[in-house]
Steps between C-alpha positions, in 0.01 A plus 500: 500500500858357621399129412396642145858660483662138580292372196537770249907464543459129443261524191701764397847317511366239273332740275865698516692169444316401191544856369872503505494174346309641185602857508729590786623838334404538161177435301512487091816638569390819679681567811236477806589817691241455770324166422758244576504268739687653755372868490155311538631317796635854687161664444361191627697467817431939557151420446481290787748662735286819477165276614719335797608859557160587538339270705852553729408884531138430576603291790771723577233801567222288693416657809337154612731226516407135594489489915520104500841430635637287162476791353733711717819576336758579683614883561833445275318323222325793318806714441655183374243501256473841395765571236380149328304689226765748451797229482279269247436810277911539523548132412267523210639778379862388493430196364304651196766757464783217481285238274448782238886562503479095367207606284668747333781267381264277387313757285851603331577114428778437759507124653088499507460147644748576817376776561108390495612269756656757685205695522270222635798448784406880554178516535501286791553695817192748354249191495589415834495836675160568334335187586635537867359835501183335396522218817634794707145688403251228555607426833525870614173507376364267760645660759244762444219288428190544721494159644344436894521112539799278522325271260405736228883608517633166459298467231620809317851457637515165315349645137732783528824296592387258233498824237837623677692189406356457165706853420805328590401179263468710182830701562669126600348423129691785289837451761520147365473584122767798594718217645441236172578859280869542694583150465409479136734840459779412686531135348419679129788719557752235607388282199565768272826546672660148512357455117710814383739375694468136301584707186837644590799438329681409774504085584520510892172753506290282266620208725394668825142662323421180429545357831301737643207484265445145615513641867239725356272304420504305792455782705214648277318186544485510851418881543216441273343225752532729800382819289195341333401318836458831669332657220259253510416472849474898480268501249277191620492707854437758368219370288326311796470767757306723265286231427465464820438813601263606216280165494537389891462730772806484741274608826282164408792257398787623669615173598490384168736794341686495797541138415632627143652736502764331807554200252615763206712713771676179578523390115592912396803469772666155370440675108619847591805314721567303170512800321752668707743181518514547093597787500762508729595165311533699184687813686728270684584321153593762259560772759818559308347490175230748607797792612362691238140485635548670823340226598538562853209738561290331245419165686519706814269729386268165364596308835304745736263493262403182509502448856231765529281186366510274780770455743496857681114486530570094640792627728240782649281257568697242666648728755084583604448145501779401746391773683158423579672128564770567738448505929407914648851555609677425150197728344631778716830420393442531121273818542805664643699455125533773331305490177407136537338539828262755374406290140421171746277745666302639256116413473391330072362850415807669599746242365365571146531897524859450602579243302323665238756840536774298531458377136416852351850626692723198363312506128668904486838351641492204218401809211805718643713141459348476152667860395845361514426119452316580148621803320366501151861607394671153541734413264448130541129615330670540192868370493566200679883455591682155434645284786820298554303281632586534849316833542768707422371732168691539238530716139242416268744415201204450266304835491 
């Protein structure tokens, strides 16, 4: 059922996307209380946390786990897991509460395009936590599975890890649009800025608006390379592995995905990597500018974010890999580092259950950063101050 979950959220992106292209909020002008696109996306994202909830409490309660030892977890392993369900159901429930503080100033007219794009920012850490919780499900699941031979469980351990990652593709998907959505909004805002700016009466403020819509431009060009890339790579991942998946059994072709999916990991870290550089480029250029914004725990808050995609998953890796490479002695050296020692340690299965709580844990830490990076009662959502042109704000002599 989990692999089903990691296609329904990727049909139903698209199908979402194209809906709030035609009718986001309103349809022949009647306000769409429960049928836009993101109430449709929240019942869609609770609809599959309660079947990864589920399958996690049926393997919770079996009485007759796996005896093979790759599928021994180790005794501080299930109590890390345990709250997962409860913190997801937290995360989603934040997050819907503070999107429909957004929605709400959209339905009464206030800034509607900033704050759409706020929204989609917000709806992030909810798509990842449930879509861990659905990885975090299918491989409990198989540590319960009544399996007697070492080669029907590598077999099944390969399907299911297959399944596992494919989770973590479709939320990589929606955590790249989130990331083209924040720096479309944050370069809107400073374009509507320096162009008010433009229009002031005073000569030395046109001057200095007008040098900085040139560096504008240049800097929107190059975030839109680094965004777009990433998108794109998302989406073709994305894209693949279910076809994969669906038309190519992993247990049969596993070299072949492996194969795959490696070459997009590599391609998804460059993109996402890209990504990041931009928008530091664009924070570090009209930091100033952007006082207003609170910017600082908005690209924080998008920063950790974005390296849920790629590089803490790589860096995880990595330390196993140099691990298994390294002489006995230096082994026993790095199993006796705190934290590390135990992660370089810890058998595939196990990896992705811990790796898997890890992300639920930090997606409830981003929403909590999201409550005082994104209040829906900015005043930069509906009066944007003028600048000297040095950063320093000054009276709007105009309005």
């Amino acid at each position: 059922m989990l692999l089903e979950s990691s296609l329904v959220l990727f049909v139903g992106l698209f199908v979402l996307f194209f809906s709030r292209l035609l009718c986001p909020w309103k349809l022949c002008g009647a306000w769409l209380e429960f049928a836009n696109y993101c109430s449709l996306l929240y019942a869609l994202l609770t609809f599959l946390f309660v079947v990864s909830f589920v399958s996690f409490l049926r393997s919770a309660f079996d009485r007759h786990p796996c005896e093979l030892p790759a599928a021994a977890l180790s005794s501080w392993i299930k109590p890390f897991m345990w709250p997962t369900p409860f913190v997801t159901a937290i995360t989603l429930a934040f997050c819907a509460s503070q999107t429909f503080t957004h929605v709400n100033e959209i339905k009464r007219g206030a800034a509607p395009v900033k704050h759409d794009r706020a929204v989609q920012i917000l709806i992030l850490p909810s798509v990842y936590a449930v879509m861990a919780m659905c990885a975090l499900a299918r491989v409990f699941d198989l540590t319960v599975h009544d399996i007697t031979t070492e080669e029907d469980w590598n077999k099944t351990e390969k399907v299911v890890l297959s399944r596992s990652e494919t989770c973590y593709v479709v939320a990589e998907l929606y955590e790249a649009w989130a990331l083209y959505q924040f720096a479309k909004l944050t370069l809107e805002v400073l374009q509507e800025c320096f162009a008010r700016q433009e229009a002031s009466n005073d000569d030395e403020q046109r001057a200095a608006a007008r040098s900085l819509l040139h560096a504008h431009q240049a800097v929107e060009s190059l975030t839109w390379i680094g965004t777009w890339m990433f998108f794109v790579v998302c989406v073709l991942h994305a894209g693949w592995s279910l076809w994969l998946l669906c038309f190519q059994t992993a247990s049969t072709n596993w070299e072949t995905y492996e194969k795959h999916m490696l070459a997009f990991s590599a391609a998804g870290t460059v993109a996402s990597g890209t990504a990041i550089f931009n928008i530091a480029v664009v924070e570090r250029t009209f930091g100033h500018q952007l006082a207003f914004y609170s910017p600082l725990m908005k690209f924080l808050s998008v920063k950790v974010l974005v390296s849920f995609a790629f590089f803490q998953n790589g860096i995880f890796h990595a330390l196993q890999g140099l691990y298994a490479t390294v002489p006995g002695n230096v082994q026993g050296a790095f199993r006796d580092i705190p934290i590390l020692g135990t992660f370089m340690t810890l058998s595939t299965v196990q990896f992705d259950l811990v790796y898997a709580a890890l992300i639920i844990y930090e997606s409830l830490i981003v929403t909590c950063l999201h409550w005082w990076a994104w209040s829906a009662k900015e005043e930069w959502y509906d009066n944007l101050p003028l600048h000297d042109g040095y950063g320093s704000l000054t009276k709007d002599t105009q309005h």
